[in-house]
HTML snippet that shows the backbone in 3Dmol.js (N, CA, C, O; Angstrom):
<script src="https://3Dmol.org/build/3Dmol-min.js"></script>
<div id="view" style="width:600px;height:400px;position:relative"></div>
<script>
const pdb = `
ATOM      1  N   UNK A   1      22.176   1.853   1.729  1.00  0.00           N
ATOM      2  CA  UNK A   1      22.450   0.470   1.390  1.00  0.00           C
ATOM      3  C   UNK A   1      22.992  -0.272   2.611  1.00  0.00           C
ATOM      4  O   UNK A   1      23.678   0.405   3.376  1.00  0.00           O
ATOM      5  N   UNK A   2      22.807  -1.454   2.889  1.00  0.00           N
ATOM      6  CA  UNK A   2      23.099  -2.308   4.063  1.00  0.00           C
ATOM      7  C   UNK A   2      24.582  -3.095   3.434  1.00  0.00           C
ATOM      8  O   UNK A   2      25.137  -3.214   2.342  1.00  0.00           O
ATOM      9  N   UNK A   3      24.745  -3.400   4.435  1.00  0.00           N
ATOM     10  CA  UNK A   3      26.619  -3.873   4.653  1.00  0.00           C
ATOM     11  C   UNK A   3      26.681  -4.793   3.027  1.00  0.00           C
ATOM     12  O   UNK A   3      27.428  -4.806   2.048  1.00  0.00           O
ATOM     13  N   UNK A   4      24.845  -5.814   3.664  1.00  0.00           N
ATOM     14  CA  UNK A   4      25.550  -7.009   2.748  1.00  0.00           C
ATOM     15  C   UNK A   4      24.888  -7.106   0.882  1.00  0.00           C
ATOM     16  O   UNK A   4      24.929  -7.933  -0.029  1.00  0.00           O
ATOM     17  N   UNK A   5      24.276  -5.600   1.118  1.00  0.00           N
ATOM     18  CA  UNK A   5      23.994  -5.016  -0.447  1.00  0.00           C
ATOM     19  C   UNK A   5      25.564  -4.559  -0.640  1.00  0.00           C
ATOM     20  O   UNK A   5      26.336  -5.363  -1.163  1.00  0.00           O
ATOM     21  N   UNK A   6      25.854  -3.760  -0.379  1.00  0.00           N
ATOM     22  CA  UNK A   6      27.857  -3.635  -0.887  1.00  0.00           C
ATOM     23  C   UNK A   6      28.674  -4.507  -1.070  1.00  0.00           C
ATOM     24  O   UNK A   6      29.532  -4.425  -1.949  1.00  0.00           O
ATOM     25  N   UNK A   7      28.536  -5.628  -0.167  1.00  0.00           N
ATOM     26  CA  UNK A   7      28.954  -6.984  -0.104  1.00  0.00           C
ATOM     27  C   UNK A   7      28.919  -7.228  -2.046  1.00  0.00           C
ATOM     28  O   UNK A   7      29.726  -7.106  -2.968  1.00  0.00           O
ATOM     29  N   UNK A   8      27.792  -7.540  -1.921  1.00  0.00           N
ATOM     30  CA  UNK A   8      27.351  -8.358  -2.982  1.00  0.00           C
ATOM     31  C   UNK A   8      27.589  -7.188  -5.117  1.00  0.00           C
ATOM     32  O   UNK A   8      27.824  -7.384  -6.309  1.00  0.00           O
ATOM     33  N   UNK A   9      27.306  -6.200  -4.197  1.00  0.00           N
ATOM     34  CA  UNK A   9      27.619  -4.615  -5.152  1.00  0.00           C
ATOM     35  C   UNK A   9      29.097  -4.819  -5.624  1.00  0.00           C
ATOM     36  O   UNK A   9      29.543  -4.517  -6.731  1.00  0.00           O
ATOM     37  N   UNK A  10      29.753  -5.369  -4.613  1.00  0.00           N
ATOM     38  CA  UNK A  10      31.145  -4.858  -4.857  1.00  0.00           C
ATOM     39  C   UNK A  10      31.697  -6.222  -5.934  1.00  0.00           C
ATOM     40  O   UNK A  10      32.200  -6.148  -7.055  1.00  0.00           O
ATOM     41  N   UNK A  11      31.329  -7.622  -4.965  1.00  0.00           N
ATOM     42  CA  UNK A  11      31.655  -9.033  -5.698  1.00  0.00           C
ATOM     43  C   UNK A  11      30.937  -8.961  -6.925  1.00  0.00           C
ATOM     44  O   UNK A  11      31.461  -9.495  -7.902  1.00  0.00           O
ATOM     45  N   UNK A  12      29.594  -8.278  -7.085  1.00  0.00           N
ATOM     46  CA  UNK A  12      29.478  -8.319  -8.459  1.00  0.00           C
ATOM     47  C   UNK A  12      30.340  -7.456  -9.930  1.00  0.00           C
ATOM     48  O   UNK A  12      30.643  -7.833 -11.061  1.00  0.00           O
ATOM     49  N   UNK A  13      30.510  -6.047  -9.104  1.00  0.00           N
ATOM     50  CA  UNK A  13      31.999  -5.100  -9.410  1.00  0.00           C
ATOM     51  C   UNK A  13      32.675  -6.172 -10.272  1.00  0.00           C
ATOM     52  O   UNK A  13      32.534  -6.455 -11.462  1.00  0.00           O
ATOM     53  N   UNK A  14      33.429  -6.669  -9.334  1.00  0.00           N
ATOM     54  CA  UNK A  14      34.391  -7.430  -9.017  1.00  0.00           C
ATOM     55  C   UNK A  14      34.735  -8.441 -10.227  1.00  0.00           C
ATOM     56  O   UNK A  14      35.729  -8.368 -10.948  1.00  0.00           O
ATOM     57  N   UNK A  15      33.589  -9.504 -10.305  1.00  0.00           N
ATOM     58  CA  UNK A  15      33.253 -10.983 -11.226  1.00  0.00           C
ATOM     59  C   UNK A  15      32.692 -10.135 -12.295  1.00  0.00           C
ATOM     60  O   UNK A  15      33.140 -10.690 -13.298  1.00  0.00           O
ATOM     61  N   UNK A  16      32.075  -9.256 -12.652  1.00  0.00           N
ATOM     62  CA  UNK A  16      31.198  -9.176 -14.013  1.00  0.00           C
ATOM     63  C   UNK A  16      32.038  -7.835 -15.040  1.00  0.00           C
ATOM     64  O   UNK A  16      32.062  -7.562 -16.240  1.00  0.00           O
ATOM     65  N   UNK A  17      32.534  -7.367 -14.028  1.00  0.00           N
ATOM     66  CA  UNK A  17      32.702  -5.472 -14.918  1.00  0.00           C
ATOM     67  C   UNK A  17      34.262  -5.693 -15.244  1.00  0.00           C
ATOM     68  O   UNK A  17      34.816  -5.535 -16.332  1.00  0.00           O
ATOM     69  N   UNK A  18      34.684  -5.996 -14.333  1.00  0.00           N
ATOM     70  CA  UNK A  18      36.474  -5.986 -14.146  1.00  0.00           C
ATOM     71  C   UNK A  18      37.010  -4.699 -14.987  1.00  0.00           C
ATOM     72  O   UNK A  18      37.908  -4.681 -15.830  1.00  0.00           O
ATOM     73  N   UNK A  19      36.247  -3.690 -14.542  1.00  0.00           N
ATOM     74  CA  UNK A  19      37.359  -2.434 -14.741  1.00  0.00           C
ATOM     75  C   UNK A  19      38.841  -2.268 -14.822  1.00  0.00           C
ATOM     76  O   UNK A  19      39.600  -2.934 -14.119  1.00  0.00           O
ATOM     77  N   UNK A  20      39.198  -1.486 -15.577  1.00  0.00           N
ATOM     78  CA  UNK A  20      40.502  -1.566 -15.565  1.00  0.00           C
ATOM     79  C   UNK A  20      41.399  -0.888 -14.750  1.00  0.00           C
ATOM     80  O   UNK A  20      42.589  -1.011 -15.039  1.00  0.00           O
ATOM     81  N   UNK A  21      41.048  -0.081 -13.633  1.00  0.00           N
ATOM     82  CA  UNK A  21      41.385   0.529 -12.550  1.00  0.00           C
ATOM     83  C   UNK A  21      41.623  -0.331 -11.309  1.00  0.00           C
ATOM     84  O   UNK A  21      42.495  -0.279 -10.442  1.00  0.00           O
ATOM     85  N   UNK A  22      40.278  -1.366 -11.547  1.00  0.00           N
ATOM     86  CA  UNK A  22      40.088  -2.087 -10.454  1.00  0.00           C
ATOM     87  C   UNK A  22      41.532  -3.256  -9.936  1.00  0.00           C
ATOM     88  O   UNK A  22      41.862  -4.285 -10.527  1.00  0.00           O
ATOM     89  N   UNK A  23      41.731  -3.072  -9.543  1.00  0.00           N
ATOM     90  CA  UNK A  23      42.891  -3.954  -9.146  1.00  0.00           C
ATOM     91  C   UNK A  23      42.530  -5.894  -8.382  1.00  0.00           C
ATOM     92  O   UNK A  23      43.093  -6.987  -8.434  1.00  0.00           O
ATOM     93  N   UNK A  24      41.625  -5.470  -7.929  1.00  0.00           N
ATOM     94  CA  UNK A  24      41.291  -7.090  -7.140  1.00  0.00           C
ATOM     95  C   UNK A  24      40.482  -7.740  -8.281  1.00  0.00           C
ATOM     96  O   UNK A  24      40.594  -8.965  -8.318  1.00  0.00           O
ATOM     97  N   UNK A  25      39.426  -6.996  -9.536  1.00  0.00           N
ATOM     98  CA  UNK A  25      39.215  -7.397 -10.398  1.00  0.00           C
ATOM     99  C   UNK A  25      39.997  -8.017 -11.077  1.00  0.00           C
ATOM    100  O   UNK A  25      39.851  -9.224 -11.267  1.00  0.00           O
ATOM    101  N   UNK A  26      41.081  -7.258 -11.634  1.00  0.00           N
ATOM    102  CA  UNK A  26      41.806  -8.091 -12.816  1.00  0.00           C
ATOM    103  C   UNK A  26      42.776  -9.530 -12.399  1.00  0.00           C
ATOM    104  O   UNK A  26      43.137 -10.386 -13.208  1.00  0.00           O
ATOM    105  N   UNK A  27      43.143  -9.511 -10.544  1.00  0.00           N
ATOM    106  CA  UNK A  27      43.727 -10.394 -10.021  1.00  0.00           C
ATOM    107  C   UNK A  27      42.670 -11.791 -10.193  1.00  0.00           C
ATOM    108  O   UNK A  27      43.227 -12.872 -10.386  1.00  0.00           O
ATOM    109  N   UNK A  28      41.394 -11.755 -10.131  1.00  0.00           N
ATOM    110  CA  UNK A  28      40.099 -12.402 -10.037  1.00  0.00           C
ATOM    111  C   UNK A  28      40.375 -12.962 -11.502  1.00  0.00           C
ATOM    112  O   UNK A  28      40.826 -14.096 -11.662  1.00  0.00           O
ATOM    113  N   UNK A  29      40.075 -12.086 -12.589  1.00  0.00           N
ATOM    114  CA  UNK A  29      40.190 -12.170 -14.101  1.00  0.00           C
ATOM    115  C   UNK A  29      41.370 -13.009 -14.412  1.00  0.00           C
ATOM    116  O   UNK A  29      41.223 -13.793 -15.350  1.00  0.00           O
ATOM    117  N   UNK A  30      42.525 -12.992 -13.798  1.00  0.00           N
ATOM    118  CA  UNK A  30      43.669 -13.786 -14.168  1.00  0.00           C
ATOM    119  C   UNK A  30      43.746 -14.907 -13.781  1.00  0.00           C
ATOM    120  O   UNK A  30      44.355 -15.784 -14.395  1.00  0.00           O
ATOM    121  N   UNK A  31      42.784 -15.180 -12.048  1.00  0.00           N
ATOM    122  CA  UNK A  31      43.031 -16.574 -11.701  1.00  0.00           C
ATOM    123  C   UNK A  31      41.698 -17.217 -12.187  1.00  0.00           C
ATOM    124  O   UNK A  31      41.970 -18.330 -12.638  1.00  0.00           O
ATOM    125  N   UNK A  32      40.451 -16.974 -12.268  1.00  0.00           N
ATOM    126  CA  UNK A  32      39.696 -17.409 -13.176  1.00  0.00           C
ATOM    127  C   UNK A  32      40.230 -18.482 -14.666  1.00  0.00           C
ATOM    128  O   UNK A  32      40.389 -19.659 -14.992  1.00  0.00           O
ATOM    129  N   UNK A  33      40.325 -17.226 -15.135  1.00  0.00           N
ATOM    130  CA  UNK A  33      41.073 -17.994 -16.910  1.00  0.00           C
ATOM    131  C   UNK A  33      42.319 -18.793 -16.376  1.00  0.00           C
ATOM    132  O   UNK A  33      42.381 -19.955 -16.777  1.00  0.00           O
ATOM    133  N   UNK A  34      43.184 -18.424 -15.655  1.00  0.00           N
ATOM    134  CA  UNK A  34      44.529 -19.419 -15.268  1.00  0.00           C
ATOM    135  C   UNK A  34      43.583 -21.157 -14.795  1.00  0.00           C
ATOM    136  O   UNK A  34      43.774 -22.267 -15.292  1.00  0.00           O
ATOM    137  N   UNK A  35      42.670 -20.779 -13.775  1.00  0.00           N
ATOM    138  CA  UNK A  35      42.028 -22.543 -13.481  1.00  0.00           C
ATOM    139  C   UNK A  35      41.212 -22.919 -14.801  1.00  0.00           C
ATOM    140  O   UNK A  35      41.323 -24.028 -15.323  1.00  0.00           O
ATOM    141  N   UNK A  36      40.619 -22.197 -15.160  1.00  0.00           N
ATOM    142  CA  UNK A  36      39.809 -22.099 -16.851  1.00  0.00           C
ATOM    143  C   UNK A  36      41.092 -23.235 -17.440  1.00  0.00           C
ATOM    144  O   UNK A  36      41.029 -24.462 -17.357  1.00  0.00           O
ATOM    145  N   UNK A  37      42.087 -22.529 -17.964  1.00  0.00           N
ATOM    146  CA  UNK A  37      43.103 -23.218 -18.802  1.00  0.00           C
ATOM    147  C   UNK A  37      43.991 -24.360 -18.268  1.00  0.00           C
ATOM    148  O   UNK A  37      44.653 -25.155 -18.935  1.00  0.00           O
ATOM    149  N   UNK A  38      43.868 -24.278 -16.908  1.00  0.00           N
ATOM    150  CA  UNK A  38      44.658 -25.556 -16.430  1.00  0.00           C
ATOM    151  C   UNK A  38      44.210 -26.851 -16.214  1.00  0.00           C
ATOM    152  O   UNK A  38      44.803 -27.929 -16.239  1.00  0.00           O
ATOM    153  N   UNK A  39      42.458 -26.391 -15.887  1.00  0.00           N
ATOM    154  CA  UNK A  39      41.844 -27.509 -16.393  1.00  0.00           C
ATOM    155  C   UNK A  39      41.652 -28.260 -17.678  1.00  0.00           C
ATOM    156  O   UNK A  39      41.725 -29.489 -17.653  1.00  0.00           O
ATOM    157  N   UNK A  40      41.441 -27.699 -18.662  1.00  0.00           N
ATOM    158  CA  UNK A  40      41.281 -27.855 -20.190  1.00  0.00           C
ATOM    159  C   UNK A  40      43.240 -28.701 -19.993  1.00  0.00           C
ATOM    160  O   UNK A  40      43.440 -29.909 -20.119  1.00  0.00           O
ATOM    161  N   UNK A  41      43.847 -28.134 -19.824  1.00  0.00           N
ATOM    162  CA  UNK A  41      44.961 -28.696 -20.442  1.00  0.00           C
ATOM    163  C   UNK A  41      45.090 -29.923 -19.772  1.00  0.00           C
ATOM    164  O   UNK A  41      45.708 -30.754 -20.438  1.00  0.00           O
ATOM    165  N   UNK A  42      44.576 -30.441 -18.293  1.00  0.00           N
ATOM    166  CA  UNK A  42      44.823 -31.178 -17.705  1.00  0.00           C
ATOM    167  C   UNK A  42      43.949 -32.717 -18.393  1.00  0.00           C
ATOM    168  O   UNK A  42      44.233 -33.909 -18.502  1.00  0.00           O
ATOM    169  N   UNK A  43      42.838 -31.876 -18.717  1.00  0.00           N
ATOM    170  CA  UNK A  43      42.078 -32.786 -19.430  1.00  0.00           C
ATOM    171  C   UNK A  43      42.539 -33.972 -20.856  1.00  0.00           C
ATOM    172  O   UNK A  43      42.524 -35.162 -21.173  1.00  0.00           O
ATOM    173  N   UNK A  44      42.926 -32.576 -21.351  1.00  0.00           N
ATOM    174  CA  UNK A  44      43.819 -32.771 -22.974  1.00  0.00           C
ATOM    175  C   UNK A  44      44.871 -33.980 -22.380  1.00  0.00           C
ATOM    176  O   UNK A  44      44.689 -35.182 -22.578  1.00  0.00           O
ATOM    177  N   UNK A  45      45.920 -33.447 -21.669  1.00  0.00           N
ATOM    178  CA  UNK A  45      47.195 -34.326 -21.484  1.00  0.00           C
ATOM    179  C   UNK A  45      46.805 -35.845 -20.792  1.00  0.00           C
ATOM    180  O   UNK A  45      47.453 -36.860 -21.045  1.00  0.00           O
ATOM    181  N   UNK A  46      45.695 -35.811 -19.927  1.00  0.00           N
ATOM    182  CA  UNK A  46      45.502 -36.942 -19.382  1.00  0.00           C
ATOM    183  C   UNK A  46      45.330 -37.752 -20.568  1.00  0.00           C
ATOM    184  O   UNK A  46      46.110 -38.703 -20.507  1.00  0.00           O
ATOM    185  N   UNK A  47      44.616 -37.769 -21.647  1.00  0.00           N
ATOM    186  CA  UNK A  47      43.836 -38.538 -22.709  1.00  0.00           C
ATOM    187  C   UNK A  47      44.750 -38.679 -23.525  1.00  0.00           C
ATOM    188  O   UNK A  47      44.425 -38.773 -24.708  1.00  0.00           O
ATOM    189  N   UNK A  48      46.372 -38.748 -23.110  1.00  0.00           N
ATOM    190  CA  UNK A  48      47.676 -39.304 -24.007  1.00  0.00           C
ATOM    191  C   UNK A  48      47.949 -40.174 -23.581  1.00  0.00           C
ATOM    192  O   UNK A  48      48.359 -40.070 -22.425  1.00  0.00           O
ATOM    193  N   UNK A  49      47.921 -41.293 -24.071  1.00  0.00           N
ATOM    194  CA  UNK A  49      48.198 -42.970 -23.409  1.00  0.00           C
ATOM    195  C   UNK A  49      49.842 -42.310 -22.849  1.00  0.00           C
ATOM    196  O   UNK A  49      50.130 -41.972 -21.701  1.00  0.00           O
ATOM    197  N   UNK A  50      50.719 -42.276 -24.059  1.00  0.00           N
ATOM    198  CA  UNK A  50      52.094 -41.809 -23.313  1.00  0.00           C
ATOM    199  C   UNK A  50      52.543 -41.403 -22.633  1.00  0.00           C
ATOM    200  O   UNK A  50      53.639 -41.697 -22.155  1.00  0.00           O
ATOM    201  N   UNK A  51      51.328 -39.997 -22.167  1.00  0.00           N
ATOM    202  CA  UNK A  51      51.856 -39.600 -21.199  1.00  0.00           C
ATOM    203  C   UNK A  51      51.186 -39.983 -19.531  1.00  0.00           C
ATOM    204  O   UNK A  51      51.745 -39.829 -18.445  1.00  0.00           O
ATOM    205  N   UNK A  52      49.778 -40.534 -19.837  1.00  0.00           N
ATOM    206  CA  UNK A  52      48.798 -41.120 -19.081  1.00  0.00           C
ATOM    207  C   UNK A  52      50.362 -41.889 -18.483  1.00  0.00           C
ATOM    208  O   UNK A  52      51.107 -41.441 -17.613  1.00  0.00           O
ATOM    209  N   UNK A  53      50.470 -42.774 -19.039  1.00  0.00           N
ATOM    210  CA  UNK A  53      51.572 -44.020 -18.241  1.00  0.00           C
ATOM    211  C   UNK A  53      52.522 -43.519 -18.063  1.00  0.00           C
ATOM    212  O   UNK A  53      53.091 -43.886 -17.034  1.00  0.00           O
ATOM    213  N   UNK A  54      53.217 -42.465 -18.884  1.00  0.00           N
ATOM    214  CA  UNK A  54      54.261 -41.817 -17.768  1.00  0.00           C
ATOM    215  C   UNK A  54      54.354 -41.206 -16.765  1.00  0.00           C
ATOM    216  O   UNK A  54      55.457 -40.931 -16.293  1.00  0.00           O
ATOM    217  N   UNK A  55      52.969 -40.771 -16.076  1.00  0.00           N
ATOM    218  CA  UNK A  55      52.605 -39.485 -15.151  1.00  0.00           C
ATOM    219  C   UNK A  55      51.297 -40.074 -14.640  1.00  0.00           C
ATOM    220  O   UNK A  55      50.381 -39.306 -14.346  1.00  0.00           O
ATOM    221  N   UNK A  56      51.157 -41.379 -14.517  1.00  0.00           N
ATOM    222  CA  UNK A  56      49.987 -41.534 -13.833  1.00  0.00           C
ATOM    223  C   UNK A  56      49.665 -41.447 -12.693  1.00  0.00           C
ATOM    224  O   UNK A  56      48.465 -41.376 -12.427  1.00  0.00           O
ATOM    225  N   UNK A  57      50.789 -41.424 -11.515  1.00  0.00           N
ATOM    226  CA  UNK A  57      50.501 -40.920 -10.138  1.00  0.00           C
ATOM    227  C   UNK A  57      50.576 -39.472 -10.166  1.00  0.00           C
ATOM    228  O   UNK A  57      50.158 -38.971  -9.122  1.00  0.00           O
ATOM    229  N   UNK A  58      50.983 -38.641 -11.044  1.00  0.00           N
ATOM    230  CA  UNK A  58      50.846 -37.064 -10.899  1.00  0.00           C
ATOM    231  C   UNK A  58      49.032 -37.132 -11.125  1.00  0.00           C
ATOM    232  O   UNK A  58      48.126 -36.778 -10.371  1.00  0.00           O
ATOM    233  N   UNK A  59      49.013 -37.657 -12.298  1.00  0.00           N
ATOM    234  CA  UNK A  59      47.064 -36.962 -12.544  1.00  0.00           C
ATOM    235  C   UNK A  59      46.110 -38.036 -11.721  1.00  0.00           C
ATOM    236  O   UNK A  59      44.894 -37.863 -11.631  1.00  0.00           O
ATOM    237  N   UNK A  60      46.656 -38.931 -11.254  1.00  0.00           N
ATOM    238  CA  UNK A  60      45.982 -39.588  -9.813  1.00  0.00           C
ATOM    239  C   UNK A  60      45.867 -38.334  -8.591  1.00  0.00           C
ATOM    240  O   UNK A  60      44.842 -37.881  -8.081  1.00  0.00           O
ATOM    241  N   UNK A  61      47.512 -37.907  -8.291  1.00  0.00           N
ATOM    242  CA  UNK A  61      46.745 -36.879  -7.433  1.00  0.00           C
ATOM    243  C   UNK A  61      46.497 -35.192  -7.960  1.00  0.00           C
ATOM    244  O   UNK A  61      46.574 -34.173  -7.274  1.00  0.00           O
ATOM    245  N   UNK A  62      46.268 -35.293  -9.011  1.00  0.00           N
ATOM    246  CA  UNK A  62      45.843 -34.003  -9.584  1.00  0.00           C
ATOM    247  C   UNK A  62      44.713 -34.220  -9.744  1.00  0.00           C
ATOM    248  O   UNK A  62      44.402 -33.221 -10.392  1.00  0.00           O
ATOM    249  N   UNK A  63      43.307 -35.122  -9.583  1.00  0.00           N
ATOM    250  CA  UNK A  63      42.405 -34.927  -9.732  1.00  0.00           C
ATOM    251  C   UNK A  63      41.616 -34.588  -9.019  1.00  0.00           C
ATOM    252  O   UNK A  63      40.457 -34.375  -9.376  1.00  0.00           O
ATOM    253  N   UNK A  64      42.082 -34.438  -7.701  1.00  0.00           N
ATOM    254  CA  UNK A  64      40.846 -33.082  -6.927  1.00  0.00           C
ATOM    255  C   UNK A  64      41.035 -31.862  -7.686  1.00  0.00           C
ATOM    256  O   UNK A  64      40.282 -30.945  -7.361  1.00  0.00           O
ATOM    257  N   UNK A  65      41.786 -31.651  -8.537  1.00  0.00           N
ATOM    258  CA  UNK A  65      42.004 -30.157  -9.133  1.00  0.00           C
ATOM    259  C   UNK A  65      40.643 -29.671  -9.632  1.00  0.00           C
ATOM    260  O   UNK A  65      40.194 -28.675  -9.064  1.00  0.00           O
ATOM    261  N   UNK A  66      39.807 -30.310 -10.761  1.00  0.00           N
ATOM    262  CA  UNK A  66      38.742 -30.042 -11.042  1.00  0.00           C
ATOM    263  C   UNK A  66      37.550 -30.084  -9.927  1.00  0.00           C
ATOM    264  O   UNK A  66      36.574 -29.465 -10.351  1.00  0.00           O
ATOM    265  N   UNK A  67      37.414 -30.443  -9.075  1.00  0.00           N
ATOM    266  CA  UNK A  67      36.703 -30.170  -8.323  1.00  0.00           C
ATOM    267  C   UNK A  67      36.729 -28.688  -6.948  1.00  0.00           C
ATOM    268  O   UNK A  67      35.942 -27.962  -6.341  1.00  0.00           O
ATOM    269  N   UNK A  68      38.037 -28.925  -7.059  1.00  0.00           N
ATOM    270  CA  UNK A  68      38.689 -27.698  -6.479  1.00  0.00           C
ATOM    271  C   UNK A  68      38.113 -26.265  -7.644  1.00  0.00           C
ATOM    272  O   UNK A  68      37.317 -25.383  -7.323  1.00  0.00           O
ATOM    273  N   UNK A  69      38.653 -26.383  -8.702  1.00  0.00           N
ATOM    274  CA  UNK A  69      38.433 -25.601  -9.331  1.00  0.00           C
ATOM    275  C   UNK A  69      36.679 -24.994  -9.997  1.00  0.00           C
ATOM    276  O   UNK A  69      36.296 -23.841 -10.195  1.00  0.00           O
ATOM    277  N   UNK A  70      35.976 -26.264 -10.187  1.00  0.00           N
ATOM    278  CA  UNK A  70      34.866 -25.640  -9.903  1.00  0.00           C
ATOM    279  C   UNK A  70      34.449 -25.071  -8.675  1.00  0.00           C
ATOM    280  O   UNK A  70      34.119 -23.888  -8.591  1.00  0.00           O
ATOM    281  N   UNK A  71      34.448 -25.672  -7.945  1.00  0.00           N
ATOM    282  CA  UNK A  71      34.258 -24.794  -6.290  1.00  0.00           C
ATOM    283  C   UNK A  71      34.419 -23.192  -6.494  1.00  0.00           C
ATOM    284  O   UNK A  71      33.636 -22.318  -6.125  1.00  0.00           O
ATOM    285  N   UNK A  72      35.751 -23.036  -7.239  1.00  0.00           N
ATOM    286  CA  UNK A  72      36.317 -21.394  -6.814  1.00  0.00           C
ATOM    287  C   UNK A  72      35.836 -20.907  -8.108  1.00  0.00           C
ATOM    288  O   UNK A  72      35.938 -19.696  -8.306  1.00  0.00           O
ATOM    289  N   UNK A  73      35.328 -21.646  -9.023  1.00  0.00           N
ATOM    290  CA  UNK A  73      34.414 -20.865 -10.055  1.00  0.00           C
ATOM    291  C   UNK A  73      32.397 -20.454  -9.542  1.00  0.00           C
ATOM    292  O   UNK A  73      31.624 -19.719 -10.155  1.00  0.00           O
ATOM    293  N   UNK A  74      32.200 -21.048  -8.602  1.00  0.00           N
ATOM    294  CA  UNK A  74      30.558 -21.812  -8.554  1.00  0.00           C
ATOM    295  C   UNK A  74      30.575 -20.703  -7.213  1.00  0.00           C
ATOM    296  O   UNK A  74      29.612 -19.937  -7.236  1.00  0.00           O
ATOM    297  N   UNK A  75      31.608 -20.493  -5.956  1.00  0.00           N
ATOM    298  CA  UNK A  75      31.331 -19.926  -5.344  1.00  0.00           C
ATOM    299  C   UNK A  75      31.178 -17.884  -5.037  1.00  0.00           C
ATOM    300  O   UNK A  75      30.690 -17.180  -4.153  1.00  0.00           O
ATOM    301  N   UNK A  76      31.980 -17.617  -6.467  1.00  0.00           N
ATOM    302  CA  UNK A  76      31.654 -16.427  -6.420  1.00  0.00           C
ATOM    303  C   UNK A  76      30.488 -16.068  -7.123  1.00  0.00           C
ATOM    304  O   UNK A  76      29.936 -14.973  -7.016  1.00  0.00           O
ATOM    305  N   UNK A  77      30.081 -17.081  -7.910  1.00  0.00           N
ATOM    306  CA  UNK A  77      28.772 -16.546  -8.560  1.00  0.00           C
ATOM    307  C   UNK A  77      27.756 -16.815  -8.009  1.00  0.00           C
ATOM    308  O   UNK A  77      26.788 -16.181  -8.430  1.00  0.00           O
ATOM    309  N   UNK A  78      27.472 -17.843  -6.842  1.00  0.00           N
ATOM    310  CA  UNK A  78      26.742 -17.919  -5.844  1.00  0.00           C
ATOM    311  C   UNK A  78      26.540 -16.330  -5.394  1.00  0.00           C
ATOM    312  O   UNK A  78      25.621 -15.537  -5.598  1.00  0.00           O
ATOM    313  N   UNK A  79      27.723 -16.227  -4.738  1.00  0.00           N
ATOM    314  CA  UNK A  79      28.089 -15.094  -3.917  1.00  0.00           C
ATOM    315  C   UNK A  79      27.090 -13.630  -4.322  1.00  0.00           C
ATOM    316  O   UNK A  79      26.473 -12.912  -3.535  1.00  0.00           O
ATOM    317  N   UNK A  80      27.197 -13.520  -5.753  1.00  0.00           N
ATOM    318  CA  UNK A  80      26.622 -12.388  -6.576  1.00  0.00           C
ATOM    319  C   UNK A  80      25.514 -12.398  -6.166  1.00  0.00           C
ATOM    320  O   UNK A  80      24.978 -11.402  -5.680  1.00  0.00           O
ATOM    321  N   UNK A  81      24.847 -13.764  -6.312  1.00  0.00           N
ATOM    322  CA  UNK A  81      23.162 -13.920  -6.828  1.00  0.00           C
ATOM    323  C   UNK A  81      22.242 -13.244  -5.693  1.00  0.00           C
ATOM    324  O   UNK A  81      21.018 -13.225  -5.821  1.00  0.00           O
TER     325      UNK A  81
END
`;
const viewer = $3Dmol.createViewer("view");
viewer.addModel(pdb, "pdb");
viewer.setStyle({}, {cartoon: {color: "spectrum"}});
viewer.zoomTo();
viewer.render();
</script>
């Protein structure tokens, strides 16, 4: 097998199987679902007038977050393919 078949062997390991031995897997598995849920919530809370106007310069600059966060979802599965 060549360097960048293991490469791709291992990131797929990695993103799809997440063994429970595996250690960089389950770190992957946790920050995955952690941007998974921080988006969803960010979403939810923005769409509260109350809190929209109490916190509107926080989710002004919290909104590269979703774009950030797809990025680090879009680029390991690139990575696999």
């Amino acid at each position: 097998m060549t360097r960048i078949q293991n490469i791709r062997k291992r990131a797929f390991n990695v993103l799809e199987i997440g063994e429970k031995g595996d250690r960089l897997s389950r770190i992957i598995d946790i920050l995955l679902i952690s941007l998974i849920s921080l988006n969803v919530l960010s979403v939810i809370l923005e769409t509260l007038p109350s809190l929209q106007n109490k916190y509107q310069l926080f989710f002004d600059r919290f909104e590269f977050f979703p774009s950030v966060s797809l990025a680090s979802n879009t680029l390991p599965v690139l990575g696999v393919l």
